[in-house]
N, CA, C and O atoms as a Tripos MOL2 file, in Angstrom:
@<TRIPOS>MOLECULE
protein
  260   259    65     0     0
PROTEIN
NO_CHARGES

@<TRIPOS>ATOM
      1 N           7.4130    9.3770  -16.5000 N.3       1 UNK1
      2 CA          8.1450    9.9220  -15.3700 C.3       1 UNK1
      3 C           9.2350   10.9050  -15.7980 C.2       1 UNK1
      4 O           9.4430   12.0010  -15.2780 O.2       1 UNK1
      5 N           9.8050   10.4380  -16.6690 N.am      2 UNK2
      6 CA         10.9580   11.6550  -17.0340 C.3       2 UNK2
      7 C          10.7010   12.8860  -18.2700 C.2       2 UNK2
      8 O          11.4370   13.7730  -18.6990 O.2       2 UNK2
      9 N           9.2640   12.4630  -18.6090 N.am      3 UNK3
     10 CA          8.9070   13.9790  -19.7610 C.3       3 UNK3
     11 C           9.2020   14.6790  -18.8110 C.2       3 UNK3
     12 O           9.1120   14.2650  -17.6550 O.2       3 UNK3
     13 N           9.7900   16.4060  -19.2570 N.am      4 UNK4
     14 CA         10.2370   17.4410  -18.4120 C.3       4 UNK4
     15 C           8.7370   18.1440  -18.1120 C.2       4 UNK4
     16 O           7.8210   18.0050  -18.9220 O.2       4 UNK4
     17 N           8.6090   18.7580  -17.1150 N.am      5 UNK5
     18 CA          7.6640   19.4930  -16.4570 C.3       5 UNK5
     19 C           7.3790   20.0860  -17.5110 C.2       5 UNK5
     20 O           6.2550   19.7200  -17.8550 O.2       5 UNK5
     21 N           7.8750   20.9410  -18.3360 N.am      6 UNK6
     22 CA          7.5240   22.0560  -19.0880 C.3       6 UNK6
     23 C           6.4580   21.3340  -20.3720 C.2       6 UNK6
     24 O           5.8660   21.9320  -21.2710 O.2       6 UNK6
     25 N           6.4820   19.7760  -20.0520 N.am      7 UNK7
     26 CA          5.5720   19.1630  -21.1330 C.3       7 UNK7
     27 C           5.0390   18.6880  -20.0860 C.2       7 UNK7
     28 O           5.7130   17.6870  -19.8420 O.2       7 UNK7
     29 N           3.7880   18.8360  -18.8660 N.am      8 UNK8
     30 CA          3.2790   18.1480  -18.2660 C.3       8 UNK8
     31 C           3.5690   16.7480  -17.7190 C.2       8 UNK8
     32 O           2.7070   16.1280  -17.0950 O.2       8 UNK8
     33 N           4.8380   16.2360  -17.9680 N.am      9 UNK9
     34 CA          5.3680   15.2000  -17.2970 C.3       9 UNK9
     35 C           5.8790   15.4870  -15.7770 C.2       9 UNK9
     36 O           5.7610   16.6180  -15.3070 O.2       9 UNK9
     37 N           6.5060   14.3190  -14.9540 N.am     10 UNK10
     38 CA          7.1290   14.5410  -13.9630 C.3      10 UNK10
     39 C           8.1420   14.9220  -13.8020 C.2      10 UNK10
     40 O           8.4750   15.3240  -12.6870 O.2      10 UNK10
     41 N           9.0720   14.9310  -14.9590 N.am     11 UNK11
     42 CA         10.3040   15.5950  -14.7040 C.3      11 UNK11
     43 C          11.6420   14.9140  -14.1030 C.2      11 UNK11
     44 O          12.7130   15.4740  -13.8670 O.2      11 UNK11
     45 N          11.2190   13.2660  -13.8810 N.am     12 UNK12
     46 CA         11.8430   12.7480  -12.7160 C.3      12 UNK12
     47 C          13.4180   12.4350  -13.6390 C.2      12 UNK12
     48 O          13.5400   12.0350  -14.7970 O.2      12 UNK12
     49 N          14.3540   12.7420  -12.7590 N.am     13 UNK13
     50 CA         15.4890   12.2530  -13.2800 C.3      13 UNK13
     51 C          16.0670   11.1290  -12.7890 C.2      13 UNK13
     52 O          15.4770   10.5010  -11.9090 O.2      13 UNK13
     53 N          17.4730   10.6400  -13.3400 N.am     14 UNK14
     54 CA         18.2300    9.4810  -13.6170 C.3      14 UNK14
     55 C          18.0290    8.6880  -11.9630 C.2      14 UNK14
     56 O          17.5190    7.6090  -11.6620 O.2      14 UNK14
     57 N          18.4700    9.4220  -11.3870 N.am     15 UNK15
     58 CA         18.7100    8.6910   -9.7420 C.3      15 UNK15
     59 C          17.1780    8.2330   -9.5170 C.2      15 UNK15
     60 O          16.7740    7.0700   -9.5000 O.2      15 UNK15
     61 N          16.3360    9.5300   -9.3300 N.am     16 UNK16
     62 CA         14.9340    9.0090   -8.8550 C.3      16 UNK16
     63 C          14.3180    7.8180   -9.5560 C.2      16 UNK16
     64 O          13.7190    6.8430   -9.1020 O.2      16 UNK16
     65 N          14.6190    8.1550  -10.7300 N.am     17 UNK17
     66 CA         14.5060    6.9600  -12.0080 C.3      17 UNK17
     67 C          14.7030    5.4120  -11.3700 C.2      17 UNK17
     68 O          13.9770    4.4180  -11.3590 O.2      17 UNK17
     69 N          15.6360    5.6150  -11.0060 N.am     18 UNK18
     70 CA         16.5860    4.1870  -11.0160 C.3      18 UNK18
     71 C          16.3760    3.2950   -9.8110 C.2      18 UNK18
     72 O          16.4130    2.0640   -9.7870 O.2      18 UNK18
     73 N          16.0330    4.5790   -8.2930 N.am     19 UNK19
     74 CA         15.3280    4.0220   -6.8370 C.3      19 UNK19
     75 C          14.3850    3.4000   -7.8610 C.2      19 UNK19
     76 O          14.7380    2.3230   -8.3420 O.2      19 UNK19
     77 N          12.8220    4.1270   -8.3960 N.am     20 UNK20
     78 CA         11.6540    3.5730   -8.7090 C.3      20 UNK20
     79 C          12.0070    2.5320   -9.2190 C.2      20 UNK20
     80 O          11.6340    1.5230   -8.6190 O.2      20 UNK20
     81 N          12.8130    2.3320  -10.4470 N.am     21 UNK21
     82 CA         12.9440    0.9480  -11.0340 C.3      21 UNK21
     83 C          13.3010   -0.5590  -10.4050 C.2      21 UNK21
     84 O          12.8900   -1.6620  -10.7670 O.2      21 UNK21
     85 N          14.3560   -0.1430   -9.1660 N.am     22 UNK22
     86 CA         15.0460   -1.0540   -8.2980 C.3      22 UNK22
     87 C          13.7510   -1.6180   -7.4050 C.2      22 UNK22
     88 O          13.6550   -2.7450   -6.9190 O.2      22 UNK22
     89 N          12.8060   -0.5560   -7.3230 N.am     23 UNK23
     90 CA         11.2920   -1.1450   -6.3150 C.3      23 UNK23
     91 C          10.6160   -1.7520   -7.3970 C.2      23 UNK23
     92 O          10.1260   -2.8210   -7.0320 O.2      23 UNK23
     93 N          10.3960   -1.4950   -8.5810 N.am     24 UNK24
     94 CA          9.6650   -1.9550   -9.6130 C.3      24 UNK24
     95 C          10.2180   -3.5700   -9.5470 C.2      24 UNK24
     96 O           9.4110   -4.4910   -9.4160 O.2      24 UNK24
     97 N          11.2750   -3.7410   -9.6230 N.am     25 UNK25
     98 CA         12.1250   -5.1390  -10.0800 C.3      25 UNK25
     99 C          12.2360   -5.9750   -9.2490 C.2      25 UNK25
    100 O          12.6950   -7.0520   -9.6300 O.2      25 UNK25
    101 N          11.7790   -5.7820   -7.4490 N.am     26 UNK26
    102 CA         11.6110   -6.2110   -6.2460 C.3      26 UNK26
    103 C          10.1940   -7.3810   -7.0460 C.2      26 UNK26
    104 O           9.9680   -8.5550   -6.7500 O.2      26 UNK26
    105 N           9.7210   -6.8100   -7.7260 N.am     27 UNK27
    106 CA          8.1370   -7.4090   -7.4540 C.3      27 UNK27
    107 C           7.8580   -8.0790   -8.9830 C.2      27 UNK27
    108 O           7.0820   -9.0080   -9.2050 O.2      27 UNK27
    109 N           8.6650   -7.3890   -9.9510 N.am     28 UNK28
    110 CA          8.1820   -7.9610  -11.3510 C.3      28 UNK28
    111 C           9.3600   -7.4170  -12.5610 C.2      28 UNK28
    112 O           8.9740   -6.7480  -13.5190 O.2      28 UNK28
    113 N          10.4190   -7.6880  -12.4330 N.am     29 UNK29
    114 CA         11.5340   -7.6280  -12.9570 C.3      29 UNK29
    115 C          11.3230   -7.5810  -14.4560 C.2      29 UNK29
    116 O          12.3380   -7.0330  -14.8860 O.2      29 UNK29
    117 N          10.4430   -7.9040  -15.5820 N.am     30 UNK30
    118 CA         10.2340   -7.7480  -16.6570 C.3      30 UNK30
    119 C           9.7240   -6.4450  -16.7980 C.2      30 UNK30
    120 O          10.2800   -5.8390  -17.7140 O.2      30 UNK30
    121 N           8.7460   -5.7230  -16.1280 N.am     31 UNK31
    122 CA          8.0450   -4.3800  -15.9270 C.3      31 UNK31
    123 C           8.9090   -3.5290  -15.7940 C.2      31 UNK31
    124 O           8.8930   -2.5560  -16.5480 O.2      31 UNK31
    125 N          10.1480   -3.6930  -14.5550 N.am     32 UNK32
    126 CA         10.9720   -2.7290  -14.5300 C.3      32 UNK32
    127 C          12.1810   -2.7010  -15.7790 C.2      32 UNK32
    128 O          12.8800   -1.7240  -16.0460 O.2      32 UNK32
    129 N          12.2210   -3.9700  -16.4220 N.am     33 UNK33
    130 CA         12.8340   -3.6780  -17.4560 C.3      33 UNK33
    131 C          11.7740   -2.8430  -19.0590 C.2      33 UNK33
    132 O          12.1600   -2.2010  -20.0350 O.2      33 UNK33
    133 N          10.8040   -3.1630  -18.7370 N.am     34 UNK34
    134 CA         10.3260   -2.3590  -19.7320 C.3      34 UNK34
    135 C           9.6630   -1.1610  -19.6710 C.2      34 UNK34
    136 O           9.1030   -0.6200  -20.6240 O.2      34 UNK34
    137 N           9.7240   -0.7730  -18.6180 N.am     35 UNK35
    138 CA          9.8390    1.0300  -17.9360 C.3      35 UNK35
    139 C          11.0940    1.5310  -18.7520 C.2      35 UNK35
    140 O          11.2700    2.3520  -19.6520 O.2      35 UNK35
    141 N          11.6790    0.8890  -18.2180 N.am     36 UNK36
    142 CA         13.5820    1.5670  -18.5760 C.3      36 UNK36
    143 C          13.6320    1.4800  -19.9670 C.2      36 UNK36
    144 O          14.4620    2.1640  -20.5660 O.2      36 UNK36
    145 N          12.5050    0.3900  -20.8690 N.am     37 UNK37
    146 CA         12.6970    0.9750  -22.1710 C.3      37 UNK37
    147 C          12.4770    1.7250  -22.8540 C.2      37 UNK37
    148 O          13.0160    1.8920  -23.9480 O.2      37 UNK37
    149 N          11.1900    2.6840  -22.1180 N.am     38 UNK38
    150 CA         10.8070    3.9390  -22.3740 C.3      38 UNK38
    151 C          11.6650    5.1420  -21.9340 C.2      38 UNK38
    152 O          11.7820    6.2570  -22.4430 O.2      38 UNK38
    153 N          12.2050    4.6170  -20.8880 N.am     39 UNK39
    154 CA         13.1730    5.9750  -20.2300 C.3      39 UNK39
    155 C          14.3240    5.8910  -21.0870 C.2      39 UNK39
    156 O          14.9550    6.9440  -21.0020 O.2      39 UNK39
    157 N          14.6970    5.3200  -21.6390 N.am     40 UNK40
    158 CA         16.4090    5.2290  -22.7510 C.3      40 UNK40
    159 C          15.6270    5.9860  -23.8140 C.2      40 UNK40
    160 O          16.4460    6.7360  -24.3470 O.2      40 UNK40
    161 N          14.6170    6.1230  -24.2900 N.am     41 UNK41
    162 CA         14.3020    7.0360  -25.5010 C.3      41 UNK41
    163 C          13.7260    7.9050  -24.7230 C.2      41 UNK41
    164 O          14.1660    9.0430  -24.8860 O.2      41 UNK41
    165 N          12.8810    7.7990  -23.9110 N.am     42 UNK42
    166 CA         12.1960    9.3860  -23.9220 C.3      42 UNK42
    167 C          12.9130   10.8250  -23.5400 C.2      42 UNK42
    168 O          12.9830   11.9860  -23.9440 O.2      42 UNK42
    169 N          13.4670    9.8370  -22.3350 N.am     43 UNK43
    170 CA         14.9270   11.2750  -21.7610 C.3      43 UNK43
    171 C          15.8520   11.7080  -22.6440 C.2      43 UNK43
    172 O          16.0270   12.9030  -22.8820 O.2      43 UNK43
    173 N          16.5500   10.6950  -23.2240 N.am     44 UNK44
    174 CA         17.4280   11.1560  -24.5640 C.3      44 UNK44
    175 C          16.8010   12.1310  -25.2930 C.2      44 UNK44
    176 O          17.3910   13.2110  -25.3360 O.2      44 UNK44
    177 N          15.4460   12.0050  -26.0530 N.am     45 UNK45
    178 CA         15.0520   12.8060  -27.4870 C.3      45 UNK45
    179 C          14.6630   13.9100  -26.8140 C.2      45 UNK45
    180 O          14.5410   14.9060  -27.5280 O.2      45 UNK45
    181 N          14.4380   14.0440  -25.7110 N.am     46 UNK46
    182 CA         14.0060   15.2450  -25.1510 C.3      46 UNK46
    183 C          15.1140   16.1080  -25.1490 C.2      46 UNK46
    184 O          15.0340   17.3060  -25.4190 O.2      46 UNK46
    185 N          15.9450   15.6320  -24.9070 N.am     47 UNK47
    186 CA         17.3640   16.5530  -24.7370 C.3      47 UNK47
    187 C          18.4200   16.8300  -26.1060 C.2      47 UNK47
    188 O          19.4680   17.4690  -26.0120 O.2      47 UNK47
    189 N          18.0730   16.4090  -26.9700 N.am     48 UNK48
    190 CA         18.7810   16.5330  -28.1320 C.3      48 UNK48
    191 C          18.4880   17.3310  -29.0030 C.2      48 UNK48
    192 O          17.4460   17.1040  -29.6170 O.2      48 UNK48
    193 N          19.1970   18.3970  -29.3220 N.am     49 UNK49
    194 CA         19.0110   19.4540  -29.4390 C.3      49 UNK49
    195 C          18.6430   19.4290  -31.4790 C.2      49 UNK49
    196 O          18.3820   20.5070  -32.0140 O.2      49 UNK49
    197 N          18.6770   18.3640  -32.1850 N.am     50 UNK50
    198 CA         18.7690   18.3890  -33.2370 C.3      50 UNK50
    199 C          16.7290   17.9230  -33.2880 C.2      50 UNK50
    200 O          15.9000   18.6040  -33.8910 O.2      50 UNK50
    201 N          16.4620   16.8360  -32.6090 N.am     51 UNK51
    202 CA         15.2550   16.6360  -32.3240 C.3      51 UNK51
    203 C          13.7560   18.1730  -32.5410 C.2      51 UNK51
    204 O          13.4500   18.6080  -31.4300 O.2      51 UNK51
    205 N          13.2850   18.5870  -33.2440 N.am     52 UNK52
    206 CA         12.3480   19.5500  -33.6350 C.3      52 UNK52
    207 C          11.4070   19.0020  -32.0900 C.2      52 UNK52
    208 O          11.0730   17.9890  -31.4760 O.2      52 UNK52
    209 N          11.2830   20.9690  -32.0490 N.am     53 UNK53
    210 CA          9.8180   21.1720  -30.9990 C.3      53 UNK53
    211 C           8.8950   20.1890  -30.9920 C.2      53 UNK53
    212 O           8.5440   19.4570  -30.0670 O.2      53 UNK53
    213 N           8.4510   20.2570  -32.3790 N.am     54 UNK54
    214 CA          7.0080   19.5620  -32.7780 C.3      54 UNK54
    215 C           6.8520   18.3340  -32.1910 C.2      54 UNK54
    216 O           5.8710   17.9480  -31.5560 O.2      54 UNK54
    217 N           8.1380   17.5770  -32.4970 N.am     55 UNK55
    218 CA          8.3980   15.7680  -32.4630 C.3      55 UNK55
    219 C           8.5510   16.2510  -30.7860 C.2      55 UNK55
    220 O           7.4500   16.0170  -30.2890 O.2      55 UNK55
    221 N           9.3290   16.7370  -29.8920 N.am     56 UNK56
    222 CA          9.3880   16.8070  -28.8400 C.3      56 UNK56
    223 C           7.9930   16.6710  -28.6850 C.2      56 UNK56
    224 O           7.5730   15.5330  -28.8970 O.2      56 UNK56
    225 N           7.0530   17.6410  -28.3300 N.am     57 UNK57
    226 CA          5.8040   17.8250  -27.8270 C.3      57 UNK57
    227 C           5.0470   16.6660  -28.0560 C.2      57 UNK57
    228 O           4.5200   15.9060  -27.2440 O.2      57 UNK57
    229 N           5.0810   16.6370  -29.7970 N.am     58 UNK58
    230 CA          4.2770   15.3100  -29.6530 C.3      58 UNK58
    231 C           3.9710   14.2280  -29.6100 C.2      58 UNK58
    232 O           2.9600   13.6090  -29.9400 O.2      58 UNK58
    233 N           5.8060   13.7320  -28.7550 N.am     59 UNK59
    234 CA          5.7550   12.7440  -27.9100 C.3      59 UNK59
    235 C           5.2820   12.6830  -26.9960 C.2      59 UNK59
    236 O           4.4170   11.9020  -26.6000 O.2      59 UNK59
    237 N           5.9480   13.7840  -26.3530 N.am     60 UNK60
    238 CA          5.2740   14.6190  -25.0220 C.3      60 UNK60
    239 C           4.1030   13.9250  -24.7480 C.2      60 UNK60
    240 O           3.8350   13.3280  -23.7050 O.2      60 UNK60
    241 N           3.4020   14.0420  -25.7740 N.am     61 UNK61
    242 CA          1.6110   14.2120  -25.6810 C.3      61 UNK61
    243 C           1.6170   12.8140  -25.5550 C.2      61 UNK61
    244 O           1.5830   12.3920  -24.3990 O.2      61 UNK61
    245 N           1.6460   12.1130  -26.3350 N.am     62 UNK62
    246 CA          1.8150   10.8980  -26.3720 C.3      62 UNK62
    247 C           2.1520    9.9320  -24.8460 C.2      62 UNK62
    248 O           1.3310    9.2740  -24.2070 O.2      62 UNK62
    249 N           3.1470   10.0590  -24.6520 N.am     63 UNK63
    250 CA          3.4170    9.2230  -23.4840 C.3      63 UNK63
    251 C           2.7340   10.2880  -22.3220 C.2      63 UNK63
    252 O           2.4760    9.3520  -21.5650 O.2      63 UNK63
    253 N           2.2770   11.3730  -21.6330 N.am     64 UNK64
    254 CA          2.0310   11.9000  -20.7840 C.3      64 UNK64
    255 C           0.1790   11.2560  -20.5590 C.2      64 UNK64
    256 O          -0.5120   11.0280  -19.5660 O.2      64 UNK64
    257 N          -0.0620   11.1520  -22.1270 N.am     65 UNK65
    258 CA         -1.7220   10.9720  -21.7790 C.3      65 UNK65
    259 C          -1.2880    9.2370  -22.2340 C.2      65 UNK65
    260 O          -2.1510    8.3590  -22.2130 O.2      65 UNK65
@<TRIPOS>BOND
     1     1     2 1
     2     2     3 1
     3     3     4 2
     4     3     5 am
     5     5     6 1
     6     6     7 1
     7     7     8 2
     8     7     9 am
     9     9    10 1
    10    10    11 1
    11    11    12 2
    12    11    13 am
    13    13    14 1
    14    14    15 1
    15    15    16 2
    16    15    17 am
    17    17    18 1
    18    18    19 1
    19    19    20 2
    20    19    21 am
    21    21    22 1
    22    22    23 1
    23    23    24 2
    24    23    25 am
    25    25    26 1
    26    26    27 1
    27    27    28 2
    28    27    29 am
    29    29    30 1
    30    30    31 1
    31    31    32 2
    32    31    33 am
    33    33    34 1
    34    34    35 1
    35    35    36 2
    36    35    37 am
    37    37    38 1
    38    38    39 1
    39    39    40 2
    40    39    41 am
    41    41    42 1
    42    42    43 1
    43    43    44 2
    44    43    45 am
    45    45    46 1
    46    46    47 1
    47    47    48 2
    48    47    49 am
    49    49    50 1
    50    50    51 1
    51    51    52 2
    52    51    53 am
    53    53    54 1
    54    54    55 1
    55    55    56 2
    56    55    57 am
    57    57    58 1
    58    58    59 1
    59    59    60 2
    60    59    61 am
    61    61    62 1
    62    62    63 1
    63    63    64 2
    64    63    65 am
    65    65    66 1
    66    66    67 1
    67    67    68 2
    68    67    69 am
    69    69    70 1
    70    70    71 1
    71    71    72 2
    72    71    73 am
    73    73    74 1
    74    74    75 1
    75    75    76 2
    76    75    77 am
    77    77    78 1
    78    78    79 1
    79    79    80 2
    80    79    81 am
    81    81    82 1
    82    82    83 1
    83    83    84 2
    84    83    85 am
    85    85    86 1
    86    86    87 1
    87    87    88 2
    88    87    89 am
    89    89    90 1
    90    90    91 1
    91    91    92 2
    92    91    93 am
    93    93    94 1
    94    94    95 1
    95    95    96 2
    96    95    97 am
    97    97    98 1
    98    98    99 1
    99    99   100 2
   100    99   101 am
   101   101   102 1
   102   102   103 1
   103   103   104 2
   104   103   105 am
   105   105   106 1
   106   106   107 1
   107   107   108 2
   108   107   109 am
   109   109   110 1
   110   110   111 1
   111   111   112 2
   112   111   113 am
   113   113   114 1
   114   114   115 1
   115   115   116 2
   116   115   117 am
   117   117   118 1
   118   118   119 1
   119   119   120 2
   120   119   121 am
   121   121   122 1
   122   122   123 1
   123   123   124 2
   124   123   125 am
   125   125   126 1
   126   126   127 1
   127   127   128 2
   128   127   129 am
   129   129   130 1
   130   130   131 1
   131   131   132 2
   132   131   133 am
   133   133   134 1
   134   134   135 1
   135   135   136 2
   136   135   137 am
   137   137   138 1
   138   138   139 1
   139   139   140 2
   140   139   141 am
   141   141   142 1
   142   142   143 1
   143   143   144 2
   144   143   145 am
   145   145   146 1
   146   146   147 1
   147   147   148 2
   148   147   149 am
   149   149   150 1
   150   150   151 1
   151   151   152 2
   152   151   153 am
   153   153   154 1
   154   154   155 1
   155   155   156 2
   156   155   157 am
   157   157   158 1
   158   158   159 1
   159   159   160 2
   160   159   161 am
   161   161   162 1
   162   162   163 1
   163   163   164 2
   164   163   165 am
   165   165   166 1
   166   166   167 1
   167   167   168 2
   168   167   169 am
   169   169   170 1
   170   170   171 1
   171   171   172 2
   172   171   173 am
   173   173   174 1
   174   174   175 1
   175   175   176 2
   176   175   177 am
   177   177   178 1
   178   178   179 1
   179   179   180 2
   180   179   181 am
   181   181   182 1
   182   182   183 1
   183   183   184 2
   184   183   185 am
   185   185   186 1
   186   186   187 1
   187   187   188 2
   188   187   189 am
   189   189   190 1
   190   190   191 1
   191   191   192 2
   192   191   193 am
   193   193   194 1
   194   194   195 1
   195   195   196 2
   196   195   197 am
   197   197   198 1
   198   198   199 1
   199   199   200 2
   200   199   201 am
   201   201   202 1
   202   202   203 1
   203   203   204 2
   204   203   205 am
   205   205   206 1
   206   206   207 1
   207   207   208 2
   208   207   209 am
   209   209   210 1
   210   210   211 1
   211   211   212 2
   212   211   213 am
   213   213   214 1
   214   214   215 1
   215   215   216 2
   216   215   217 am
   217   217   218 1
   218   218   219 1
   219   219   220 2
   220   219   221 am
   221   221   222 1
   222   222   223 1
   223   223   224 2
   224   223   225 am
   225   225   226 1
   226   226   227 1
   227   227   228 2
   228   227   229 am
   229   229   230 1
   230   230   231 1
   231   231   232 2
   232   231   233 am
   233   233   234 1
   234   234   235 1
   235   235   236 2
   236   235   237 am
   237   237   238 1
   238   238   239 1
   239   239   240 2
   240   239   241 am
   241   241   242 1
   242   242   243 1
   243   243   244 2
   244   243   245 am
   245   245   246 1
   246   246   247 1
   247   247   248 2
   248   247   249 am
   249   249   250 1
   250   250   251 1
   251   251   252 2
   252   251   253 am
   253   253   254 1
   254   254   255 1
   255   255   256 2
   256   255   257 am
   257   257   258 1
   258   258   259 1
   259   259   260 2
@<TRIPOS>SUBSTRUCTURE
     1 UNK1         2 RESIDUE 1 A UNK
     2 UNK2         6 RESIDUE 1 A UNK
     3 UNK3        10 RESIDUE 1 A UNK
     4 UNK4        14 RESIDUE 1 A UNK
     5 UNK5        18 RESIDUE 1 A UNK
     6 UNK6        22 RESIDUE 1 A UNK
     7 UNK7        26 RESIDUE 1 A UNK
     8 UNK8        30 RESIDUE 1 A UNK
     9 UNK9        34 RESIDUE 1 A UNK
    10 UNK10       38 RESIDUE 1 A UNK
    11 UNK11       42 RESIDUE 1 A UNK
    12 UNK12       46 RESIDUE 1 A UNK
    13 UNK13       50 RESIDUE 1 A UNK
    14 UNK14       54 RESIDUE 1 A UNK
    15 UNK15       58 RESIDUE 1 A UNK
    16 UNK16       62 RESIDUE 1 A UNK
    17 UNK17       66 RESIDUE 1 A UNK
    18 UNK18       70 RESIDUE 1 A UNK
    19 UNK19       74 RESIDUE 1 A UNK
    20 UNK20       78 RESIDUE 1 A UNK
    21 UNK21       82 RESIDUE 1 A UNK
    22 UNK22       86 RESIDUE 1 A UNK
    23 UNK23       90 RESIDUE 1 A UNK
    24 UNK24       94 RESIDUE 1 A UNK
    25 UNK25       98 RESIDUE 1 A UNK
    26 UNK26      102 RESIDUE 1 A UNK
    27 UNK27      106 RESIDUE 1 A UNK
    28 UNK28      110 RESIDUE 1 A UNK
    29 UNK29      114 RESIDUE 1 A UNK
    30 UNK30      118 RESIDUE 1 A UNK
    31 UNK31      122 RESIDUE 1 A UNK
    32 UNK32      126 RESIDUE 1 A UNK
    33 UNK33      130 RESIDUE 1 A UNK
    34 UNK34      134 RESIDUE 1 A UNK
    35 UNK35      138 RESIDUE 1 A UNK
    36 UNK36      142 RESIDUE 1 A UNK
    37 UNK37      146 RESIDUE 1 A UNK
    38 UNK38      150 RESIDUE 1 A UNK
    39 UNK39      154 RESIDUE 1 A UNK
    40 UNK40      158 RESIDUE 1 A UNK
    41 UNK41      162 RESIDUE 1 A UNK
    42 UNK42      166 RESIDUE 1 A UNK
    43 UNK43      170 RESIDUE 1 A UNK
    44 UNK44      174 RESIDUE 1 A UNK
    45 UNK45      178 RESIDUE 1 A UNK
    46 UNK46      182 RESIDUE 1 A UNK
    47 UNK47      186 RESIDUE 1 A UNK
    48 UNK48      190 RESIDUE 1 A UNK
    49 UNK49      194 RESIDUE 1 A UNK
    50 UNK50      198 RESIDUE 1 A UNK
    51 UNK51      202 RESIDUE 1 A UNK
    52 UNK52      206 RESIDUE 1 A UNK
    53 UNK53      210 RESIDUE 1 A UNK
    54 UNK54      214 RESIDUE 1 A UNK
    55 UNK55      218 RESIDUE 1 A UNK
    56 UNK56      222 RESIDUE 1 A UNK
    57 UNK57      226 RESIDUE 1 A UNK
    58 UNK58      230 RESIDUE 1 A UNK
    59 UNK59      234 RESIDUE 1 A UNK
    60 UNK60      238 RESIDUE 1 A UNK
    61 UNK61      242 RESIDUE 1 A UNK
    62 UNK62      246 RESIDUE 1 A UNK
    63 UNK63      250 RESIDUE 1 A UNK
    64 UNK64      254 RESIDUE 1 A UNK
    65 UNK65      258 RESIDUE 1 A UNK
């Protein structure tokens, strides 16, 4: 959900993030905690500017497929 568009993800940010998770946790509270453990790394490394293209993308790739 939060790879940026420009890597075929959704792009979704913090707020939208956090509605989905709060519905996620309605129904299965371990799931929505382990969503959110992907979103604490994936949004971060995406944005850190020390992080290389390459490793960006081919996370990218990774979690998108």
């Amino acid at each position: 959900m939060n790879v940026p568009k420009d890597r075929r993800g959704a792009g979704v940010g913090l707020l939208p993030w956090s509605l989905a998770a709060e519905e996620l946790a309605q129904g299965c509270p371990a799931t929505a905690l382990a969503f959110n453990m992907h979103l604490s790394i994936v949004g971060p490394l995406m944005d850190i500017s020390e992080v290389p293209e390459a490793t960006k993308g081919y996370i990218a790739d990774l979690v998108v497929k």
